[in-house]
C-alpha positions, 0 to 999 in steps of 0.5 A, a space after each residue: 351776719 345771718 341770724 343763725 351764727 349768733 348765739 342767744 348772748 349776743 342777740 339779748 345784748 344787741 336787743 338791751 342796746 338797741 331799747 337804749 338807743 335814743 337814734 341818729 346823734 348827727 344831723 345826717 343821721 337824723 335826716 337820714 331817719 327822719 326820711 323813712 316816715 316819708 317814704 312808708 307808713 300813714 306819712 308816706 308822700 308817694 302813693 301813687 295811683 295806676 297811671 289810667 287812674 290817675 289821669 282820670 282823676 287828675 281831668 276831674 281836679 282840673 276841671 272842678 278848680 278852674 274857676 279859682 282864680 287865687 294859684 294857691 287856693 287852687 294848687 291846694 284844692 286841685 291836692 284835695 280832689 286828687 285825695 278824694 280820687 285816692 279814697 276812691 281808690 282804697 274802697 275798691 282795694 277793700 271790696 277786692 279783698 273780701 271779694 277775692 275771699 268769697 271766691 277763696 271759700 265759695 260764697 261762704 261769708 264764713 270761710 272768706 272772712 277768715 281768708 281775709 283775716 289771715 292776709 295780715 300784710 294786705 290789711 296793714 297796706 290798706 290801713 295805712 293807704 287809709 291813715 295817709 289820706 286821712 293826714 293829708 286830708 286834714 293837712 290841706 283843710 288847714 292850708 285853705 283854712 288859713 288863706 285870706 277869703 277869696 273876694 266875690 266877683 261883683 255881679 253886674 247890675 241887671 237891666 232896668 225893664 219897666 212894668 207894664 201896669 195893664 192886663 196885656 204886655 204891650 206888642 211890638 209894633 214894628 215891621 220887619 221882614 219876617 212878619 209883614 204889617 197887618 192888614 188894618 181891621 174892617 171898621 165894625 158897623 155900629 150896634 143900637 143900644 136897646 134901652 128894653 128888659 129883652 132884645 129886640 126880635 131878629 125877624 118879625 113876630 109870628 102868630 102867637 104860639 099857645 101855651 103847651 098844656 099842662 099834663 094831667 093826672 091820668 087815674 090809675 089802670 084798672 084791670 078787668 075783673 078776673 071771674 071767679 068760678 066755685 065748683 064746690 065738690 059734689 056732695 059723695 053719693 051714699 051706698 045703699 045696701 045691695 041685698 043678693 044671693 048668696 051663690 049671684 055674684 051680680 049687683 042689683 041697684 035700687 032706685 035711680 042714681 041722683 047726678 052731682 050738682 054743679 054751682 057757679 058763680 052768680 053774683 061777682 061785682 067791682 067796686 068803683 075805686 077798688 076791687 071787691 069781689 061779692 062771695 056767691 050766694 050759699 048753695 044748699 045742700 043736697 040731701 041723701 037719698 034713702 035707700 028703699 028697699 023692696 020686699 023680701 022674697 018669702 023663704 022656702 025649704 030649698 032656698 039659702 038663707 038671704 045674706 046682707 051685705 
């Protein structure tokens, strides 16, 4: 009967008698009840893989228990690689999810996380996929837990090899055709011991070489003196008074001009060890002229007045 046809009375008794209900009274019923935790849910014993999957895993479990000679210890671990293949399984599930909301909302961290929320079924089915590896997980641990411990296999004991106590392994002396015997070695020539300080000369001995002289001690260069000319400056030739007229524009020296004295350098000598050089000598120096000056013209009536300059 659809849900619609019942009215509120019937629905709220039906609900009061099922809070009551304390389940299946008989054995059918209970197991009949008891079957739904195997088929869904956390306890569900078929979650099957995709059969390319599976038949991956599967070689990875038989190939990790093959040693495992006791067939109970390697039913019960070749269950446990399968779960580990299963775990496997539900990250990739996980990653799917969200990576289907980023596509959903554009790269937008934000946006996809609330699209992953809103696929509320899709979340229980993981959750539970998750809860039933994690039951079986810890079912098997107590399975293996609880067989005896498998007995180690006795290793055989190693071959005794004797050491050989000197610097060099010993060599195979035998012959085969791969290597043929070698050639015995030429006897050597015996060598006199020389009881000496020194080993005897291989030639005889030439004429006795000369010591090598020792290097002296060459004295330092001397450079050559370097002359010193002194040109002192000449001595500045005083003006004299030149008397003219005042309507001649010409000049009239007096007395011959006296030539500038150049002196050089007499006395420069080098010490012996050191260079020295000897100031040269004081010039004297030259005294002014005095101006002379000639006589006077007389004054006439009709001549200007002489002016000096």
């Amino acid at each position: 009967m659809p849900a619609a046809t019942i009215s509120e009375k019937r629905l709220a008794a039906n609900r009061a008698n099922a809070r009551k209900s304390t389940g299946p009274r008989t054995a059918a019923g209970k197991a009949a009840s008891s079957g739904n935790a195997r088929r869904t849910g956390a306890y569900s014993a078929h979650h099957q893989m995709p059969a390319r999957i599976e038949a991956h895993f599967r070689a990875l479990a038989e190939a990790a228990t093959l040693s495992i000679s006791d067939p109970n210890r390697r039913a019960l671990s070749f269950e446990l690689h399968m779960l580990q293949g299963h775990a496997r399984l539900h990250e990739s599930r996980e990653r799917a999810l969200f990576n289907a909301g980023l596509e959903y909302g554009h790269s937008d961290e934000a946006v996809a996380t609330q699209w992953v929320l809103r696929q509320v079924g899709f979340i229980q089915a993981l959750n539970r996929y998750a809860g039933w590896i994690e039951a079986n997980t810890r079912r098997l641990q107590r399975a293996l837990d609880a067989l005896p411990a498998e007995p180690v296999p006795a290793t055989p004991p190693a071959d005794h090899t004797p050491l050989f106590e000197g610097s060099n392994p010993p060599q195979d002396n035998r012959e085969s055709a791969a290597r043929p015997a070698a050639r015995p070695a030429a006897p050597r020539k015996p060598t006199p011991v020389f009881e000496g300080t020194n080993p005897p000369a291989a030639h005889p001995p030439g004429p006795p070489q000369q010591p090598e002289p020792l290097p002296q001690h060459y004295p330092r260069h001397r450079r050559r003196p370097i002359p010193v000319t002194t040109t002192p400056e000449p001595n500045p030739t005083p003006l004299q008074p030149i008397l003219t007229a005042a309507n001649s524009h010409e000049h009239q020296p007096q007395g011959p001009l006296p030539e500038p004295a150049v002196a050089e350098a007499e006395g420069v000598t080098e010490s012996t060890d050191t260079h020295q050089f000897v100031p040269p000598p004081q010039l004297a120096l030259h005294q002014p002229l005095e101006p002379k000056v000639g006589p006077l013209p007389p004054a006439t009536a009709h001549s200007p007045p002489l002016v000096c300059s």
